[in-house]
N, C-alpha and C positions, 0 to 999 in steps of 0.2 A: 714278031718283034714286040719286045713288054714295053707298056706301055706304062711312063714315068706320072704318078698319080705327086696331085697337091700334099706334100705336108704335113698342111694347116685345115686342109681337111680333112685329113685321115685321121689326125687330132681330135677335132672336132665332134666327128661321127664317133670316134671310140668313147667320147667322156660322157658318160650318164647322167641324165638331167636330173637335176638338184630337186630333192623329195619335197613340196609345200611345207611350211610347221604348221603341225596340229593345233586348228582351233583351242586357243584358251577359255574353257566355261567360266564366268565367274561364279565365286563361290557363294551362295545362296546366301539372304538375307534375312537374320532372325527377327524375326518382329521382339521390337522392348516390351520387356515385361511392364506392365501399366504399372507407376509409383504407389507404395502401399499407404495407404490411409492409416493415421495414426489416431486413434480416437482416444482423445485424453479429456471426459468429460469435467473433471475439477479442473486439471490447468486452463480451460476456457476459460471456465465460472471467474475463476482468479483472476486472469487478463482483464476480462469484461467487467468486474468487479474493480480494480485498478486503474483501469481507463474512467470509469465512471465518478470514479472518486475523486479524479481530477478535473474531470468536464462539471462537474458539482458544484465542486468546490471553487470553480472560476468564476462559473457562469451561472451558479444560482438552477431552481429548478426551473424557472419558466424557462431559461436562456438556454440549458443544456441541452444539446441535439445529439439522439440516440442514432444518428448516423455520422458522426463521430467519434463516437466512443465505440461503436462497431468494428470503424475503419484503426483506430489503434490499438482495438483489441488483436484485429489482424482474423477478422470474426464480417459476419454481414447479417443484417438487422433482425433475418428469418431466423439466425442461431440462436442471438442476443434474445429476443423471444420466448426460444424455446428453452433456456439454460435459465432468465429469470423472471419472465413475465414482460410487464407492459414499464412505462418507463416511472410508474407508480412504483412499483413491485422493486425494477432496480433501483429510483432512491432510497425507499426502505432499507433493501438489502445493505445499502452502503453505510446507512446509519447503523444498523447493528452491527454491521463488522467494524465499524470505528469506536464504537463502546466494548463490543466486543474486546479488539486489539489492547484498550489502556486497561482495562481491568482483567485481561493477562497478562499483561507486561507487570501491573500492580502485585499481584500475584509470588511474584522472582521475588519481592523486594524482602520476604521472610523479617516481615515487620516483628513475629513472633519471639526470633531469635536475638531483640535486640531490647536495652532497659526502655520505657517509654518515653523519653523526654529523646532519647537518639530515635528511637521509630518515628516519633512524630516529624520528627527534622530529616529522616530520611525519608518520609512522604512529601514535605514538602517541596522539597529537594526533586524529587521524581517529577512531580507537576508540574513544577516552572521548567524543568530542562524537558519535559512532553511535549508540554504547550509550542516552545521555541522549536524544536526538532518538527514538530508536526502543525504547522500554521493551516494543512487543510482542515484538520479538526476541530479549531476554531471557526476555521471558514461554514462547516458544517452546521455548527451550533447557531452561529447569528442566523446562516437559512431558515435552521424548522424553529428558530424560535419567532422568525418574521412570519410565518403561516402558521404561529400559535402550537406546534408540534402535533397541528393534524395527522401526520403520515402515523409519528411514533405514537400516538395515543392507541393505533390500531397493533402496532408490536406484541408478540406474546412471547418474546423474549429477552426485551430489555430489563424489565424489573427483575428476574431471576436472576439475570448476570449481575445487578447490581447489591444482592441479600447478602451475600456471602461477604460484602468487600464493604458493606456497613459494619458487618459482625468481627470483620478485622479490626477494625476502627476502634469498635466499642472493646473489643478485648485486651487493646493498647490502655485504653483509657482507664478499663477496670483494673489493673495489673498497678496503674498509676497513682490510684484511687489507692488500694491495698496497701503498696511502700509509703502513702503519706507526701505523694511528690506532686497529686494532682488532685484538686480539688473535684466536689462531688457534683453530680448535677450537668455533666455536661451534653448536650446531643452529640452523637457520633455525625449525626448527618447536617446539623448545623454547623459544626465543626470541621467538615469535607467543602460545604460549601462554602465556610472563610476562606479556607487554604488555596481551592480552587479559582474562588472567586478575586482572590487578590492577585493573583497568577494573569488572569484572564482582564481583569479591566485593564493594566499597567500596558501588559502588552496589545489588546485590541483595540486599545485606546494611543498609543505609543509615538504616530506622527505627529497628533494633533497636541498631546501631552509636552513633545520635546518642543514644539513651536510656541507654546503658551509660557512655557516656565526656560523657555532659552538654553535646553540643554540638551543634549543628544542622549538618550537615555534607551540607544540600544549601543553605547559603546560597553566593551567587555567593563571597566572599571564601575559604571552607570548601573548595569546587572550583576554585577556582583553588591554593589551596595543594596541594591532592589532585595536580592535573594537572600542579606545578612537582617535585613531589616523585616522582611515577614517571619523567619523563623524566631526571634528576638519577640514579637509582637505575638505570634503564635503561642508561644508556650512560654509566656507571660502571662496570657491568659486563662493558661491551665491551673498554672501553681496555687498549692494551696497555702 
């Protein structure tokens, strides 16, 4: 007699057990490539020169600290070091790159191309709108002239940068001398130091100036009569 089997297990036993999934490796991991070092030895110099100019120009040399001018160079003190010396060496550097900077910018101004009596007024012209543009380099000049210009005395390339842009001066003035428009006898370099000089006291003098005589004389209309009245006075002095 056959015997009546379950089903649900006959079911059972005939379905084949379900195969495990195959472990997933993950997929290995590349070590990063180390970020490449960019070695830009002037754009340091530059930055560090930059910063310096500014922490200078603030704080004077006893006050400026060469671990700030590091930290905005974006630079650390061992660099700043090695790129310009001790913090002797970077005020120096700062002073020649700021005599440097006006007497190539002076340069563009192609005084040569012009009659002398318009050169001279567009030197003047150049100075006061320097001066204004660039208050650290004022700033710079009261420093070394308050330490007597010990640092720059030791410079061996200030006076060279400055021959060339006397002999500008003087070849305005001979050219002036020649047409009959400018009297004889003048110094080129006593005559840089009017034009500069009256630039520089109005404005380094300028708070205490407008509180003394009641007027605000860094309003635009105040400087412009400033800048009508030195050229006027300039080369009135010239004429023969």
């Amino acid at each position: 007699m056959d015997t009546l089997s379950d089903p649900k297990k006959s079911l059972s036993a005939a379905k084949p057990a379900a195969a495990k999934p195959a472990a997933i490796k993950p997929a290995p991991i590349k070590p990063a490539k180390p970020a490449k070092v960019t070695r830009d030895p002037e754009g340091t110099r530059a930055r560090i020169l930059a910063a310096a100019t500014e922490e200078f120009a603030r704080h004077g040399l006893g006050g400026a600290r060469v671990e700030r001018i590091a930290e905005v160079a974006g630079t650390n003190k061992r660099m700043l070091y090695y790129h310009v010396g001790n913090k002797e060496s970077l005020y120096l550097a700062v002073l020649e790159g700021a005599y440097a900077h006006i007497r190539a910018t002076e340069r563009t101004l192609s005084l040569e191309t012009l009659d002398p009596p318009a050169a001279i007024a567009r030197l003047i012209h150049f100075t006061w709108q320097y001066f204004l543009d660039h208050p650290e380099f004022m700033a710079l000049l009261n420093i070394e002239n308050l330490h007597r210009a010990e640092l720059l005395k030791t410079s061996d390339k200030v006076h060279a940068m400055h021959s060339p842009f006397v002999q500008m001066i003087a070849d305005v003035l001979a050219r002036g001398v020649a047409t009959g428009i400018f009297r004889t006898g003048v110094d080129p370099v006593q005559l840089y130091i009017s034009i500069a000089g009256q630039s520089y006291f109005y404005l380094s003098n300028v708070h205490t100036l407008s509180v003394i005589f009641g007027r605000d004389l860094l309003a635009e209309e105040a400087k412009a009569e400033r800048l009508d009245h030195m050229v006027e006075l300039i080369l009135s002095s010239l004429r023969a």
